[in-house]
C-alpha positions in Angstrom: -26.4 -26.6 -3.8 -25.8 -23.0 -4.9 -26.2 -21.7 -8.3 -23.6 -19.1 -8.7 -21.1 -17.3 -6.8 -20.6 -13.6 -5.5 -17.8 -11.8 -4.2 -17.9 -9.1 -1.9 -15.1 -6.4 -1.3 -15.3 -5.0 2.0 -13.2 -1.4 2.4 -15.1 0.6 1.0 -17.5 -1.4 -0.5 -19.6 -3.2 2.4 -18.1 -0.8 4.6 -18.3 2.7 3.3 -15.0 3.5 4.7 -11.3 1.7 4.7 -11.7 -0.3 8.0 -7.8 -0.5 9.1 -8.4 3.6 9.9 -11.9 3.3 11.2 -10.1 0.5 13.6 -7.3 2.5 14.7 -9.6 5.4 15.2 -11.8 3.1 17.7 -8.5 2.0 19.9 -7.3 5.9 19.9 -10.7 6.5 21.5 -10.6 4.0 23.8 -7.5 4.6 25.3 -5.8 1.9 23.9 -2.6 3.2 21.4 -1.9 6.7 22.2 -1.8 9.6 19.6 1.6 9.6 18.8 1.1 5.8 17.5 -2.3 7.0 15.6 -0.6 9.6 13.5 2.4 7.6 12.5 -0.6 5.3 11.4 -2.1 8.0 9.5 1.1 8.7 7.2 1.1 4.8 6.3 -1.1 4.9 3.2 0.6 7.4 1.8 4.2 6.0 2.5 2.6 2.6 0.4 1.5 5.1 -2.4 4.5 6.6 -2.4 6.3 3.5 -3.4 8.4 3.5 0.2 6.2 1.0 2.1 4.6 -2.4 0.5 1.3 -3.3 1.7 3.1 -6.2 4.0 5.0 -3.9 6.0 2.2 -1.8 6.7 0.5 -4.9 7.8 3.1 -6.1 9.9 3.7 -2.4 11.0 0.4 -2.4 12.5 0.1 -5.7 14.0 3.0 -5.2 16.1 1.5 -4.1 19.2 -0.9 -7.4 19.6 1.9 -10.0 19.1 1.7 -12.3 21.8 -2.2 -11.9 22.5 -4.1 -15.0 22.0 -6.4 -15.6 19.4 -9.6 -14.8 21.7 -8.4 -11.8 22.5 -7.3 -10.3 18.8 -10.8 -11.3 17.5 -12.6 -10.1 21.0 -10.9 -6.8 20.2 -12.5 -6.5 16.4 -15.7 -7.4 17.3 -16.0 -4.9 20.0 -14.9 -2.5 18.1 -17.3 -3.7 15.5 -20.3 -3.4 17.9 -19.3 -0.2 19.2 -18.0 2.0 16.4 -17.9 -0.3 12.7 -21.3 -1.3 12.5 -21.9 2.8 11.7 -20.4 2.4 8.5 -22.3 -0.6 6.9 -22.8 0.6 3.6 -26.7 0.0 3.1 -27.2 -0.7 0.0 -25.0 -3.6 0.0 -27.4 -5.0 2.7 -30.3 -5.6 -0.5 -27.4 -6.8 -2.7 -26.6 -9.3 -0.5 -29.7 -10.3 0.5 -30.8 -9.9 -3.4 -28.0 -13.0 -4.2 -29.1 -15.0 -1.2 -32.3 -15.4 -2.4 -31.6 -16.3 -5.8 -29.5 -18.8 -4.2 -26.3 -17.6 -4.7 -23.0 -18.4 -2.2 -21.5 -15.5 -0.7 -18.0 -14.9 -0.3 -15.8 -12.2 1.2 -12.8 -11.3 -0.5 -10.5 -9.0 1.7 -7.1 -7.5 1.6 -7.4 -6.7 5.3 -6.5 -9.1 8.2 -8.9 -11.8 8.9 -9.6 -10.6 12.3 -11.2 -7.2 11.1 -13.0 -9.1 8.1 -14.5 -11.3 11.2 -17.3 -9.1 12.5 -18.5 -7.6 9.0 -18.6 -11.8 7.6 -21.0 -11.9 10.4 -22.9 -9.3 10.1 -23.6 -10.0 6.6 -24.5 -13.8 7.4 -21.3 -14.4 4.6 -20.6 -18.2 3.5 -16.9 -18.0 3.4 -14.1 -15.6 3.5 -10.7 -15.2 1.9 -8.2 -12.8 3.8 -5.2 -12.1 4.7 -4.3 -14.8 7.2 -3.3 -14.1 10.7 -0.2 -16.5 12.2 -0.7 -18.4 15.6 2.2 -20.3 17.5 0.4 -22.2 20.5 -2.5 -20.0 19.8 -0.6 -16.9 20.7 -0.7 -14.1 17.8 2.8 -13.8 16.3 2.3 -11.7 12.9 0.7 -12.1 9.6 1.2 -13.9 6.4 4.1 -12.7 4.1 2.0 -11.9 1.2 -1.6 -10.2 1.8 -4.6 -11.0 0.0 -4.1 -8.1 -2.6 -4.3 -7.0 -6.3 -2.6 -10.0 -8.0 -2.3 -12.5 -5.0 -6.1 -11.8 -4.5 -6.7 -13.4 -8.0 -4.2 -16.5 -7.7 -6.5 -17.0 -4.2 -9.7 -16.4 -6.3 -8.6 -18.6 -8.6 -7.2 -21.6 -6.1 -10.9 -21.6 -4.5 -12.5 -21.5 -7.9 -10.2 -24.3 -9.2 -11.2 -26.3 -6.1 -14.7 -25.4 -5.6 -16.1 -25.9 -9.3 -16.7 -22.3 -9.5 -18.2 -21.0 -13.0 -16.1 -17.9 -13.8 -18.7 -16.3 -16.5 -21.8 -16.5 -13.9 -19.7 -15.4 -10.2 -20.4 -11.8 -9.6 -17.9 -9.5 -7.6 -18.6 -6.6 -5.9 -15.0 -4.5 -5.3 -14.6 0.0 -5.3 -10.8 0.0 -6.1 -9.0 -0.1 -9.4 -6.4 -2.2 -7.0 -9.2 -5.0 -8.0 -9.3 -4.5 -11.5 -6.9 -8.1 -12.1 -10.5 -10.2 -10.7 -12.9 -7.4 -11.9 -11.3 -7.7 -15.8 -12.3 -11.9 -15.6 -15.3 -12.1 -13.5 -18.5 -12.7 -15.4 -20.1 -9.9 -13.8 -18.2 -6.9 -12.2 -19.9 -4.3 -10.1 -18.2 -1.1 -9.3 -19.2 -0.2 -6.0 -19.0 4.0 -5.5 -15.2 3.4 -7.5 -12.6 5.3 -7.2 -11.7 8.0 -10.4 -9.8 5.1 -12.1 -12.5 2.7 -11.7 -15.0 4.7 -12.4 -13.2 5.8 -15.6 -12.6 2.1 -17.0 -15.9 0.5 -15.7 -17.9 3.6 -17.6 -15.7 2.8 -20.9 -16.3 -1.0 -20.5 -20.1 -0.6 -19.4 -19.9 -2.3 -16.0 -22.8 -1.4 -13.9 -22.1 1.3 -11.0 -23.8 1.4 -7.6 -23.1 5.2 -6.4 -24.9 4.7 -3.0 
């Protein structure tokens, strides 16, 4: 039986970089998109702040060259890429705040915008309980795109919430760990917020509402 809940951002926040780059780095490296594909990558982040993209088509966008793949090979690729190149940016600290909540017997949850197949190897690596992510779709376990609406800002709460609702989850003790002001819809209700090396928005609102920072 645990005795509270935590949730744990991961771009950013276990990871101390966004992990969709970092991953596209690794298969530019390794021969296996060519450069042309990893700068059009590159320009996709700021087509979504730029209002031109949503976060689904970049998703989809970037997913297109695996379709058909089965599902051993999608999640082969993320953990060798993982192994070889992620595990470098495992943001330390969060290793004693994880640990810190196991102890005090706490259940651990990863709560992800990115594609379940990335969040696979850093769940792991953390020894996580459970994760909620954007889903991944399989037709006769062959990979045929992702879910219409990713685990993000508002849709990240209504999932929060679901899970909550189902799992008898206290609200006003859960803790949740997050470094983007694209969180602030969970951070503004959770019991106990920590803002994770923020972002200037973040940063700004969490020091006006006193949340506790972690700058490492």
């Amino acid at each position: 039986m645990f005795k509270y809940t935590v949730f744990f951002d991961m771009d950013k926040t276990l990871l101390t970089k966004n992990s969709g780059p970092l991953y596209f780095k690794y298969l530019l490296k390794t021969g296996q998109i060519k450069f042309k594909e990893y700068t059009k990558l590159l320009y996709m982040p700021i087509f979504y702040y730029l209002g031109i993209y949503e976060l689904e088509d970049i998703t989809s966008k970037l997913s297109n060259d695996f379709v058909g793949e089965s599902k051993k090979k999608v999640y082969d690729r993320t953990d060798k890429w993982f192994k070889e190149y992620g595990i470098n940016f495992i943001r330390k600290s969060m290793i004693l705040e994880v640990e810190k909540h196991r102890e005090r017997g706490a259940k651990l949850i990863l709560l992800s915008a990115s594609p379940e197949n990335v969040c696979h190897p850093v769940f792991e690596y953390f020894n996580l309980h459970e994760k909620i992510c954007t889903r991944l779709i399989y037709e006769e376990d062959r990979f045929i795109g992702v879910e219409e609406t990713s685990c993000y800002g508002e849709e990240k709460v209504r999932r929060v919430k679901e899970y909550m609702d189902k799992n008898h989850v206290d609200l006003e003790k859960a803790f949740f760990y997050s470094d983007s002001i694209s969180d602030l819809p969970f951070l503004k209700i959770v019991g106990n917020p920590i803002c994770v090396s923020p972002d200037k928005k973040l940063k700004k609102y969490s020091e006006k509402n006193s949340w506790d920072i972690i700058e490492i």
